[in-house]
BAFI-3210 file (N, C-alpha, C; in Angstrom, 3 decimals, decimal comma, padded with zeros to 6 digits):
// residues 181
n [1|2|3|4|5|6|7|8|9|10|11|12|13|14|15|16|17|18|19|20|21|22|23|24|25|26|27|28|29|30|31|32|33|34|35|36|37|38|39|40|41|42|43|44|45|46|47|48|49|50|51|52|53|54|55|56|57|58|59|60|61|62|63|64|65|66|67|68|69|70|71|72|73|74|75|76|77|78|79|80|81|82|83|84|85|86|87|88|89|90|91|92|93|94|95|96|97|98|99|100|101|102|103|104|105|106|107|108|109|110|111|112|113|114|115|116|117|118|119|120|121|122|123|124|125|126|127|128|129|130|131|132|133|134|135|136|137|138|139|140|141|142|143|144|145|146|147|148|149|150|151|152|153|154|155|156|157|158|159|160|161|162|163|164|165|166|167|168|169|170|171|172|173|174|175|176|177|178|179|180|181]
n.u [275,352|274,253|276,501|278,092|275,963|276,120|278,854|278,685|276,971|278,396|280,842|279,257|278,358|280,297|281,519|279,809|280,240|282,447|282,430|280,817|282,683|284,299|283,177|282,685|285,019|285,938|284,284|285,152|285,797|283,465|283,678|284,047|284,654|283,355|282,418|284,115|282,157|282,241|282,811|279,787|279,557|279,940|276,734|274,943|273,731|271,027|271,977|275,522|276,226|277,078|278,701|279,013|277,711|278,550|278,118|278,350|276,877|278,161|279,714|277,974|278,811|279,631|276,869|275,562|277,054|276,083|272,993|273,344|274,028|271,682|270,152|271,546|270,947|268,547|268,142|269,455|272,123|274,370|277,798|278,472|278,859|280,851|283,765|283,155|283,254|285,530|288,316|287,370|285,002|281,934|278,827|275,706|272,636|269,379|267,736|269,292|271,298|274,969|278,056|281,382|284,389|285,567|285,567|284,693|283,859|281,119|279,675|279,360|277,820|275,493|274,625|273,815|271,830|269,973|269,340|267,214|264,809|262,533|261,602|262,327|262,100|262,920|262,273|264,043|263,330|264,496|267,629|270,852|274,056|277,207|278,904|281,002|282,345|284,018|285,405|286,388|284,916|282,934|279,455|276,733|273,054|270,325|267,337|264,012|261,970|261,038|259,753|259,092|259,145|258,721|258,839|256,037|255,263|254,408|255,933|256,433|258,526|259,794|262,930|265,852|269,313|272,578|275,584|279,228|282,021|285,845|288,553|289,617|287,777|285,804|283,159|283,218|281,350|277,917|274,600|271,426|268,184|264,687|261,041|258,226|255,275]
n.v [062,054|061,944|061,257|063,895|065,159|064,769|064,816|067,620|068,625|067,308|068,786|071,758|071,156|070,293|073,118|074,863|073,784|074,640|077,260|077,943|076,995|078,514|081,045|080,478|080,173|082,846|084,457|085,638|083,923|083,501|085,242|083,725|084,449|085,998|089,266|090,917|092,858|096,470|097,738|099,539|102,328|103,551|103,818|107,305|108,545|110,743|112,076|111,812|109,095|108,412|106,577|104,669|103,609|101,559|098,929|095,300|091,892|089,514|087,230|084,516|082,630|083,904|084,924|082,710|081,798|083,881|083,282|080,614|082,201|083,057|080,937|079,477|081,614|081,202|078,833|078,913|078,291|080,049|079,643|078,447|079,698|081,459|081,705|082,484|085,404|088,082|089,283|091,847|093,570|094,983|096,010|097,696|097,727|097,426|099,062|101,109|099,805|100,195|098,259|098,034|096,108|092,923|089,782|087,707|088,878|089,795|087,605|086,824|089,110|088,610|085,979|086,303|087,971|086,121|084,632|085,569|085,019|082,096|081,315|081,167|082,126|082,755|084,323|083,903|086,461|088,178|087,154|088,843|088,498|091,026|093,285|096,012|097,607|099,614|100,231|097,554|096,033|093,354|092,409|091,541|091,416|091,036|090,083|089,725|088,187|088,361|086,177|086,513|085,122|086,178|085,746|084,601|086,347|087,325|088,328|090,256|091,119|092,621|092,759|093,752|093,501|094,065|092,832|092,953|092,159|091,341|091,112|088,173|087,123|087,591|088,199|091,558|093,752|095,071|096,049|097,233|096,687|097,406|096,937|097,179|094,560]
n.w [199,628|202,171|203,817|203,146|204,800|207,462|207,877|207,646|209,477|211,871|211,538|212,269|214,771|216,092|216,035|217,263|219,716|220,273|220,535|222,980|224,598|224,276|225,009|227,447|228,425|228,674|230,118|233,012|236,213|239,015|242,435|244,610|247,542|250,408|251,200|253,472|255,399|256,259|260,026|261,599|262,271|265,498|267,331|267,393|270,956|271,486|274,313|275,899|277,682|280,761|281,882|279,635|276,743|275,093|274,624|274,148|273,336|276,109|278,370|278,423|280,308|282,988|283,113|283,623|286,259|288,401|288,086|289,147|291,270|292,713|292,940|294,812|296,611|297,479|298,161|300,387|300,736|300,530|300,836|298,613|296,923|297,351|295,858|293,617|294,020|293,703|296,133|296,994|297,068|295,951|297,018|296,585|297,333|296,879|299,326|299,920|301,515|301,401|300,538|300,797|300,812|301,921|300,604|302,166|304,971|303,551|302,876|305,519|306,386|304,294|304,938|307,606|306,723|305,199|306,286|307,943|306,716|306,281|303,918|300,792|296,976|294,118|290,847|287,781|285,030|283,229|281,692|280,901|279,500|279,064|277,284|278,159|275,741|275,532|277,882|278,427|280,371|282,060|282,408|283,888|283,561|285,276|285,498|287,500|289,878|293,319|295,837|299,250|302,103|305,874|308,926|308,723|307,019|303,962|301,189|297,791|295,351|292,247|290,846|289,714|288,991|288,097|287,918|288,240|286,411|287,200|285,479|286,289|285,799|288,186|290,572|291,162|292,026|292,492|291,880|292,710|292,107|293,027|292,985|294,380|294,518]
ca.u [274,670|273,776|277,842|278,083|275,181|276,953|279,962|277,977|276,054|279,295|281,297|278,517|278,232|281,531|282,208|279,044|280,784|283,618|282,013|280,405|283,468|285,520|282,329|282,908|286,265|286,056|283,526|285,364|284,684|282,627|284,066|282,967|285,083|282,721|283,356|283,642|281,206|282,807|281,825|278,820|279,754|278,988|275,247|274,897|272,278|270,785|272,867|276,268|276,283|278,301|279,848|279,731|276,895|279,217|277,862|277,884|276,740|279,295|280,310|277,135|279,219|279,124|275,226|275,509|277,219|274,725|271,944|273,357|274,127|269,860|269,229|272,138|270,718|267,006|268,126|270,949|273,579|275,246|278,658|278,605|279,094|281,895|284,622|282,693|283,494|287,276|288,494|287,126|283,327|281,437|277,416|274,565|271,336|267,595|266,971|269,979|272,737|275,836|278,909|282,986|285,297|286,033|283,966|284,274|283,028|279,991|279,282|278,966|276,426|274,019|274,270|272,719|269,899|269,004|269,044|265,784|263,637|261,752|261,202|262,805|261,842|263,514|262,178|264,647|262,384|265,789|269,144|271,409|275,613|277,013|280,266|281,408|283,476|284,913|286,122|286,784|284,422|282,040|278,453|275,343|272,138|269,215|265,667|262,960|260,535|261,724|259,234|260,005|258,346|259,783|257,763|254,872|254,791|254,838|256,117|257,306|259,169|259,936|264,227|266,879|270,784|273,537|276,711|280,349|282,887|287,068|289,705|289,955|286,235|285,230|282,415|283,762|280,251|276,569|274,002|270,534|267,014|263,601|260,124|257,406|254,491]
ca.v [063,191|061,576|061,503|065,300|066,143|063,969|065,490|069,167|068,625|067,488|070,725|072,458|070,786|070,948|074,860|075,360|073,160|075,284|078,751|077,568|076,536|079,879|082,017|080,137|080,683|083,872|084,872|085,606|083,171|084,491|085,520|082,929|084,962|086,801|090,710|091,440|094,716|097,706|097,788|099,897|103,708|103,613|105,013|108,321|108,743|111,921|112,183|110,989|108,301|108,771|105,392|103,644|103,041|100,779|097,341|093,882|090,614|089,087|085,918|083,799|081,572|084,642|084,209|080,957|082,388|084,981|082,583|079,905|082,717|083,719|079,784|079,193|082,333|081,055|077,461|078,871|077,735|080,969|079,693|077,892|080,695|082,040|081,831|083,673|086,948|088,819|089,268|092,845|093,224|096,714|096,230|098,577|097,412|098,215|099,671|101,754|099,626|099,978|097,242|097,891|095,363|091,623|088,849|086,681|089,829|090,170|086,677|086,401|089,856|088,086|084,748|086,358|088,129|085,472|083,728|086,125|084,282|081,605|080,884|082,323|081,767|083,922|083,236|085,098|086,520|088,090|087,937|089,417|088,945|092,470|093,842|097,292|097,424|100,652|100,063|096,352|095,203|092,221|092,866|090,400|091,841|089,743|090,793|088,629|088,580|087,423|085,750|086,298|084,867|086,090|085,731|084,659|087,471|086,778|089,549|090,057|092,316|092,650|093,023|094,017|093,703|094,137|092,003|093,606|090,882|091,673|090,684|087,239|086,532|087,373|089,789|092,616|094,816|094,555|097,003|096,156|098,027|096,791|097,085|096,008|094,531]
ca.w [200,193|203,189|203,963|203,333|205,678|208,335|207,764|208,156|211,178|212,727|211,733|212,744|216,287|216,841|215,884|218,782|221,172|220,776|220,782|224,515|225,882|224,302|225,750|228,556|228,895|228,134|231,422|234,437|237,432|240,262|243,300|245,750|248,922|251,140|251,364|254,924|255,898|256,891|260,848|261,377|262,789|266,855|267,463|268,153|271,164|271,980|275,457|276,341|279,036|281,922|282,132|278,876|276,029|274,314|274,974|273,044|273,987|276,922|278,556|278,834|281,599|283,927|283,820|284,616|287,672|288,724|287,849|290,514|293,054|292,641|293,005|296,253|297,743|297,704|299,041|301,868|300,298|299,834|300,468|297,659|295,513|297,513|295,151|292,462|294,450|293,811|297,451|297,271|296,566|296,257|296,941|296,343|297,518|296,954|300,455|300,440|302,117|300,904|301,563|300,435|301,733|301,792|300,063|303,245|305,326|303,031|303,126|307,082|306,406|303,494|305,467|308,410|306,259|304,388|307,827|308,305|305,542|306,313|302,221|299,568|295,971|292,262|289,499|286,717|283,940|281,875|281,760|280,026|279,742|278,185|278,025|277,818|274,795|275,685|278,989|278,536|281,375|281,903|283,365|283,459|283,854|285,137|286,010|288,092|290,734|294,222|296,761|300,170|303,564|306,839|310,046|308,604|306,262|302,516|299,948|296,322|294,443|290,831|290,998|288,929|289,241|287,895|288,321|287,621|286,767|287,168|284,339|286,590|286,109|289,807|290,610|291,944|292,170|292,068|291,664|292,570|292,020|293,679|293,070|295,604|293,983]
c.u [274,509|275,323|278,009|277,168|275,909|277,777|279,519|277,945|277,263|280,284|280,439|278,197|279,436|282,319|281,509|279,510|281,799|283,909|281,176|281,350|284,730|284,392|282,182|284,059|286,806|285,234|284,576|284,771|284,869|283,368|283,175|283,477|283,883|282,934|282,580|282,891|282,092|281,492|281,275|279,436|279,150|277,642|275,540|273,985|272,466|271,871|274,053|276,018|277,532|278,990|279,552|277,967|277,475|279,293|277,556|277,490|277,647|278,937|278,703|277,937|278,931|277,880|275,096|275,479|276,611|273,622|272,024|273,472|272,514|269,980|269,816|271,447|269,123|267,236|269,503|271,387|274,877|277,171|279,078|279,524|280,315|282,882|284,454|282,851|285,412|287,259|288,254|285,712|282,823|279,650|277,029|273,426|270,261|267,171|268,123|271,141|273,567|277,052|280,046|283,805|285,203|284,897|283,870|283,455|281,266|279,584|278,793|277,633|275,519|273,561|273,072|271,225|269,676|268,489|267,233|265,028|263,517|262,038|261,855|262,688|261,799|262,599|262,393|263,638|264,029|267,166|270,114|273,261|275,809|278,785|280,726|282,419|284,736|285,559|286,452|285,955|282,811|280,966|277,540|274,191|270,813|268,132|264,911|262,491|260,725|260,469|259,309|259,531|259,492|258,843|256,614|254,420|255,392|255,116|256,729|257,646|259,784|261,760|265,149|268,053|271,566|275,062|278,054|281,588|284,284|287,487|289,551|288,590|285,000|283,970|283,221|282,774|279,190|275,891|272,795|269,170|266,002|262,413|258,828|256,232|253,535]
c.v [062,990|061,898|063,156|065,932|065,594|064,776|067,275|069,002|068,109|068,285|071,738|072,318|071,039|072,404|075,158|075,082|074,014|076,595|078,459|077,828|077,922|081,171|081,853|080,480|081,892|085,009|084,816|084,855|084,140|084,389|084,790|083,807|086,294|088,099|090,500|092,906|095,747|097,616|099,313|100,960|103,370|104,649|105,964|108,907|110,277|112,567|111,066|110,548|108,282|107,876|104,747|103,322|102,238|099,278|096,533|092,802|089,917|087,463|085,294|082,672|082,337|085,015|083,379|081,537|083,331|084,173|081,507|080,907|082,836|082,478|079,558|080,100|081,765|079,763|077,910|078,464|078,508|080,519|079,118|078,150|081,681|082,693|082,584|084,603|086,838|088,643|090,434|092,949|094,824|096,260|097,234|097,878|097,690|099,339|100,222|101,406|099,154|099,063|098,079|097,247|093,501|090,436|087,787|087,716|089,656|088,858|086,162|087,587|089,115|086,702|084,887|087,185|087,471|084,952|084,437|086,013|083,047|080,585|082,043|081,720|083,156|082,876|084,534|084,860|086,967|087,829|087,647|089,648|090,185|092,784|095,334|097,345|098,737|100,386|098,028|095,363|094,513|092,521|091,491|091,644|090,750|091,284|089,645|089,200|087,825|087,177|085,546|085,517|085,086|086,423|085,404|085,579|087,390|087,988|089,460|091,181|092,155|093,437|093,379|094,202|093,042|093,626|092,603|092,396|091,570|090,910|088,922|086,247|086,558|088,686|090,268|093,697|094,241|095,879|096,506|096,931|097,028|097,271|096,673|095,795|094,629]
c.w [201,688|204,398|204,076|204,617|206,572|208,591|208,517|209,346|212,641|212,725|212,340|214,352|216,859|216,854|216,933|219,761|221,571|220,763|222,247|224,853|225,297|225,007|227,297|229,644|229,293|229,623|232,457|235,025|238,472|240,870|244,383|247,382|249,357|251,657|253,117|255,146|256,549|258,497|260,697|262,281|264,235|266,697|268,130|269,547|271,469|273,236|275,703|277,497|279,678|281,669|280,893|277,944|274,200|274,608|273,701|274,050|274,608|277,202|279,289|279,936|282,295|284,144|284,256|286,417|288,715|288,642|288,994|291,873|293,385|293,365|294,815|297,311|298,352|298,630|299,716|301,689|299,913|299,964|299,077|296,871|295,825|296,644|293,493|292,411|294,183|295,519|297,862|296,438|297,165|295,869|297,308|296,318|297,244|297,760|301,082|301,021|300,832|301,987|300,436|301,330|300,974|300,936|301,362|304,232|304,986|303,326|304,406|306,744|305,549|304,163|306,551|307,809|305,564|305,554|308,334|307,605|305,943|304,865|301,468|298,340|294,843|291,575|288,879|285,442|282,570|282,791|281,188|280,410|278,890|278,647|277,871|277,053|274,902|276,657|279,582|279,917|281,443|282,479|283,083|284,594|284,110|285,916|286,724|289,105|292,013|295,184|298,093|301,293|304,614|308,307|309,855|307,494|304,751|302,108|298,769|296,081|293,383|291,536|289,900|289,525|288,172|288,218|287,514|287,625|286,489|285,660|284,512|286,307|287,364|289,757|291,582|292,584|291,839|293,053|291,978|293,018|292,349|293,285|293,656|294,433|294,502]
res [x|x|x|x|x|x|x|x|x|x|x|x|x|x|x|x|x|x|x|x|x|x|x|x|x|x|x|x|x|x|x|x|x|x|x|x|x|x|x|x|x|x|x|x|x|x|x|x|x|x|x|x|x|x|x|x|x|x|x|x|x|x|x|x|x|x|x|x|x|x|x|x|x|x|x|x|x|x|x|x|x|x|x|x|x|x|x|x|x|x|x|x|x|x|x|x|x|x|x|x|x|x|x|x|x|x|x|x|x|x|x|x|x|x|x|x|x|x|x|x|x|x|x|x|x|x|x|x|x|x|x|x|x|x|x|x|x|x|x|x|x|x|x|x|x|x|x|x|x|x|x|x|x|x|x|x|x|x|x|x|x|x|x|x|x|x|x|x|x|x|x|x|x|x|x|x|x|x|x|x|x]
***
C-alpha cells in the first residue's frame, strides 16, 4: 500500500509539473521592446510668432560661451572671446545702438566702453541654450543683473540677451533688453 501511494503521489506530481510547464508554454512571452511614442502634435498658441515658436533645448557648450563672454567682459578681457564671433556680427543694444559689420570692428567699439567702467560685476541668474527647430538655428538666452561703477557712480540693471550662433558655431547676433533697478 505504502508502494502504491508512492507510486500515486508521484504520477500525480509529475502530471502538475507538466501542466505548469505546458501552461507555461502555452503563455506568450512579454514584449520586453519599448514602444516608441508617437511625437506629440506641435502646440498650437493663440498667435503665430513672427520668427519661430519652435524651440527645444540647444547646445549647452554655446552657454558656456556666452557665460565666459559675461565673465571676460566684467574682467577686460574682452579679447579673449574674440574668436567666438563669425567675422560678421549684428548687435542690438539696450539704449538703442545698433552695430552691423566686422567682429574686429566691434571689438575696438566694446573695448573702448567697457574702457568707461571703473568695476564691472554679472551675476547670471538664467540661462538658457534653445534652438529653433524650424529654422535650424542656435540661440542661448541668459538673464542677470549687471553692476556697473563708472566715475564714481554705481548702477544696476536687471539684463537680458540673446545670443544667435551660425552653422560654424560663431555668434553672429545678439539682442539685448535692460532694466534699471
Amino acid at each position: 500500500m505504502t508502494k502504491a501511494l508512492t507510486v500515486a503521489a508521484l504520477l500525480l506530481f509529475s502530471v502538475s509539473c507538466n501542466n505548469s510547464k505546458t501552461e507555461a508554454a502555452a503563455e506568450p512571452a512579454a514584449d520586453t521592446t519599448a514602444a516608441t511614442p508617437a511625437p506629440a502634435p506641435p502646440h498650437q498658441y493663440a498667435v503665430k510668432a513672427t520668427y519661430s515658436s519652435s524651440f527645444e533645448l540647444g547646445d549647452a557648450n554655446q552657454a558656456d560661451k556666452v557665460v565666459e563672454l559675461w565673465k571676460q567682459f566684467d574682467e577686460n578681457k574682452l579679447e579673449k572671446g574674440l574668436d567666438y564671433f563669425a567675422d560678421t556680427v549684428t548687435v542690438w543694444t539696450a539704449d538703442g545702438w545698433q552695430y552691423h559689420g566686422t567682429r574686429d570692428s566691434l571689438m575696438k567699439i566694446m573695448n573702448k566702453l567697457r574702457g568707461d567702467y571703473s568695476a564691472m560685476k554679472s551675476v547670471v541668474v538664467a540661462i538658457v541654450p534653445l534652438k529653433a527647430t524650424d529654422l535650424d538655428e542656435n540661440w542661448v538666452s541668459v538673464y542677470g543683473t549687471e553692476y556697473t561703477t563708472m566715475k564714481n557712480k554705481k548702477d544696476s540693471a536687471d539684463i537680458q540677451e540673446n545670443w544667435r550662433f551660425d552653422k560654424n558655431g560663431k555668434i553672429n547676433m545678439m539682442h539685448q533688453y535692460r532694466r534699471k533697478k
